[in-house]
C-alpha positions in Angstrom: 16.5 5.7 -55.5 16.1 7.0 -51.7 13.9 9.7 -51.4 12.9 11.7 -48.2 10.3 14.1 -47.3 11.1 17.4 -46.8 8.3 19.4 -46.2 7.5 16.7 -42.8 8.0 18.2 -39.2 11.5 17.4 -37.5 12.6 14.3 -37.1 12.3 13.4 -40.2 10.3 10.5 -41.1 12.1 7.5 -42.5 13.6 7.1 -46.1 11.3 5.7 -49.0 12.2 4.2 -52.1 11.1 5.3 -55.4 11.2 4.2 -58.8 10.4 7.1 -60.3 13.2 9.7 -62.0 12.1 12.4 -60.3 11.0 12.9 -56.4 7.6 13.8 -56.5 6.6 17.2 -55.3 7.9 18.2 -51.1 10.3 15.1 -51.9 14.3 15.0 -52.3 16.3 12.7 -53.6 18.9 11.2 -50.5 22.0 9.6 -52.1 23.2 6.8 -50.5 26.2 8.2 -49.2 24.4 9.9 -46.3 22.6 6.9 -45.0 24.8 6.0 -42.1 24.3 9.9 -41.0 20.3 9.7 -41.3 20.2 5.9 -39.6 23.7 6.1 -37.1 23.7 2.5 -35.4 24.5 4.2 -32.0 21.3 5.7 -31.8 17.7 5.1 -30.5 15.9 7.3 -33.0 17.1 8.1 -36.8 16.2 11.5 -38.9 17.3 14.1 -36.5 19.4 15.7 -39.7 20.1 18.9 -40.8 20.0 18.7 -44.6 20.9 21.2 -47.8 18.7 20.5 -50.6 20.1 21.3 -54.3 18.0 21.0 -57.5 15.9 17.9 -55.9 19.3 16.5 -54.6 20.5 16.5 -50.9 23.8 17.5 -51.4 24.8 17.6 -47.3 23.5 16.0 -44.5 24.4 16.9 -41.0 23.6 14.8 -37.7 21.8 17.1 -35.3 23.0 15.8 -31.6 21.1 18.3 -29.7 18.2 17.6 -30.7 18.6 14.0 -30.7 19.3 14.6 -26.8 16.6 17.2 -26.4 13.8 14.0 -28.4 15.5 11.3 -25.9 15.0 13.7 -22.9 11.3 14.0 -23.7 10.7 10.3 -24.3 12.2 9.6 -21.2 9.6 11.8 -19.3 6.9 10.7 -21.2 8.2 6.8 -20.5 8.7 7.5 -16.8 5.5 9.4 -16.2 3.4 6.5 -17.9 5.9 3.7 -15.7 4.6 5.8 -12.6 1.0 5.9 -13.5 1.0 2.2 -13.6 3.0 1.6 -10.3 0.2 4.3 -8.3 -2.2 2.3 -9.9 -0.5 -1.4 -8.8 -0.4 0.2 -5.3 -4.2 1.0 -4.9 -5.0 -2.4 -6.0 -2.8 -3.8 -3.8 -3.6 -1.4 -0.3 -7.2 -1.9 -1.1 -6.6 -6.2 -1.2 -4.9 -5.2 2.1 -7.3 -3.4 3.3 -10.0 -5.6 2.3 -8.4 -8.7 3.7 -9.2 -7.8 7.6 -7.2 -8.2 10.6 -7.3 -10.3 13.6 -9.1 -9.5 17.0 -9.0 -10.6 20.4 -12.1 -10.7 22.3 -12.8 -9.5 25.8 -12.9 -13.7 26.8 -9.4 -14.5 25.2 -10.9 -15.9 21.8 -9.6 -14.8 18.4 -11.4 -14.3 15.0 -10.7 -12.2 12.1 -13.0 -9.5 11.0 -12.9 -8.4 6.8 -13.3 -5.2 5.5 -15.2 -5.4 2.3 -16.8 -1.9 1.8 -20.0 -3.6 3.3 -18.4 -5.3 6.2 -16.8 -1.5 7.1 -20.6 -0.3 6.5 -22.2 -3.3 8.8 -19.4 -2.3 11.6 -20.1 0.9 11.5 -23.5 0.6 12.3 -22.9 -1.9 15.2 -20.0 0.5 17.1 -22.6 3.7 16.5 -25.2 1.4 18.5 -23.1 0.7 21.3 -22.0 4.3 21.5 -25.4 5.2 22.0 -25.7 2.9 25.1 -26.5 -0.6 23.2 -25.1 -3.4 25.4 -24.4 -5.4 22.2 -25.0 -5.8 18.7 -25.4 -8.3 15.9 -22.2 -8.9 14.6 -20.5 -11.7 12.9 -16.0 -12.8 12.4 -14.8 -13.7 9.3 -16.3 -17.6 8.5 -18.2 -17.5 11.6 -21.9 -17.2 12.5 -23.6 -14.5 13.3 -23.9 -13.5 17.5 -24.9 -10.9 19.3 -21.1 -9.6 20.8 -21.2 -7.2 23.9 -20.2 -3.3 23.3 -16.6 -3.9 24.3 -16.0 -6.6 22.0 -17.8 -4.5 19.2 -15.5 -1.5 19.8 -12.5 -3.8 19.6 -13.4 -5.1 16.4 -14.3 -1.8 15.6 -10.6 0.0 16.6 -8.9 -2.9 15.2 -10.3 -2.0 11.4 -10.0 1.0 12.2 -6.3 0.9 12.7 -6.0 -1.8 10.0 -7.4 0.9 7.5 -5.6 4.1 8.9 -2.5 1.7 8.3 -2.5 0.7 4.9 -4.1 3.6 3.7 -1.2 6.2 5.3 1.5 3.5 4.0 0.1 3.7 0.4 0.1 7.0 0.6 3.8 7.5 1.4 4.5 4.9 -1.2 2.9 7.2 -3.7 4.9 10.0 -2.4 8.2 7.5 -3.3 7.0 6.7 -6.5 6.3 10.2 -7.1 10.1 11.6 -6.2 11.8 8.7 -8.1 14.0 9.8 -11.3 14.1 6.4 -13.4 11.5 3.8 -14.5 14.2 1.0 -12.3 13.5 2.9 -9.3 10.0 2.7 -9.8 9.5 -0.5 -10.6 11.5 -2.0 -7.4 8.7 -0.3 -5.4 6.6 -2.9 -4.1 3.6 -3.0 -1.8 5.2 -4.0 1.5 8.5 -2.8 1.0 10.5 -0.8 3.6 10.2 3.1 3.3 13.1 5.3 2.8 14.1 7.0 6.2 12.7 10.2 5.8 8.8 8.5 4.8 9.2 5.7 7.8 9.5 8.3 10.0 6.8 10.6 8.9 4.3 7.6 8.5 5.4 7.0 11.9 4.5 10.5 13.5 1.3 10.5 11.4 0.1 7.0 13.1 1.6 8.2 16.1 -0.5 10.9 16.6 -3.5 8.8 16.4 -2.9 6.5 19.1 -5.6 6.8 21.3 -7.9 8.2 19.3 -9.9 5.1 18.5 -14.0 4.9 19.5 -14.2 4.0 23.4 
């Protein structure tokens, strides 16, 4: 026979089979008949019954559709609220790659380079515009791949505006992409966010005034 427990905290757990000719004790017996209402093939999740329970027997067995829908509803937000954790944290990786990756300069003679930003290179550069705002003429300094030199202040404060405004960039676009992520209503909208991707209107444009507002504002 079928058996089910009925002393076990709604939904109820699935059906067991027992050999015995009784249930054992907080067990029912569950004819047969009522399978198809405790497992319905149109649903995601099976037990959410309402039963009557006669001498051992279940003698009716009723499904329970709201709180089947009430059960999905909750999954749902614990599904999309573990999608969205992942996607912040697929983000940060990827702004910090961005980040660490550098940007191209243009020096004071013409010649291009590319400074990185590892957390030691922003540490190193740093130090080297701090000197020249002080009144050093130049300071040791070296582009990605390249030797070290001894660049003139101007130089150093373009490298140093340009990371700078590499990492006032990606780390003002992240966070608007976590502001996306953090509005969106399904796991699909989530995961077609993608580092790169084009804002919604309404972020493009605040990102905008935000980077806007720092023009100018660099180290001189």
């Amino acid at each position: 026979m079928k058996i089910i427990n009925i002393t076990s905290p709604f939904p109820y757990p699935p059906l067991q089979s027992w050999s015995g000719a009784t249930p054992p004790e907080g067990w029912a017996e569950f004819p047969e008949r009522f399978t198809p209402v405790f497992y319905p093939a149109d649903k995601r999740f099976a037990g959410f019954v309402s039963l009557t329970v006669e001498g051992g027997v279940v003698t009716a067995c009723a499904w329970d559709e709201e709180a089947y829908q009430a059960y999905c509803e909750a999954q749902g937000a614990a599904d999309l609220t573990a999608v969205k954790s992942a996607k912040l944290a697929e983000l940060s990786a990827a702004c910090n790659d961005a980040i660490v990756a550098g940007c191209g300069v243009t020096l004071t003679d013409g010649s291009t380079g590319r400074i990185r930003l590892t957390d030691e290179d922003q540490i190193n550069l740093s130090a080297a515009v701090g000197a020249v705002q002080q009144g050093a003429a130049g300071y040791p300094y070296h582009l990605d791949g390249e030797l070290c030199a001894v660049y003139p202040a101007a130089d150093i404060l373009i490298m140093g505006n340009a990371a700078t405004a590499h990492k006032l960039y990606h780390t003002t676009y992240c966070n608007h992409l976590n502001a996306w992520v953090r509005r969106c209503e399904t796991a699909e909208e989530v995961q077609a966010i993608s580092y790169g991707a084009a804002l919604p209107e309404d972020l493009a444009a605040n990102m905008a005034a935000v980077l806007g507002a720092m023009e100018g504002g660099y180290a001189s």
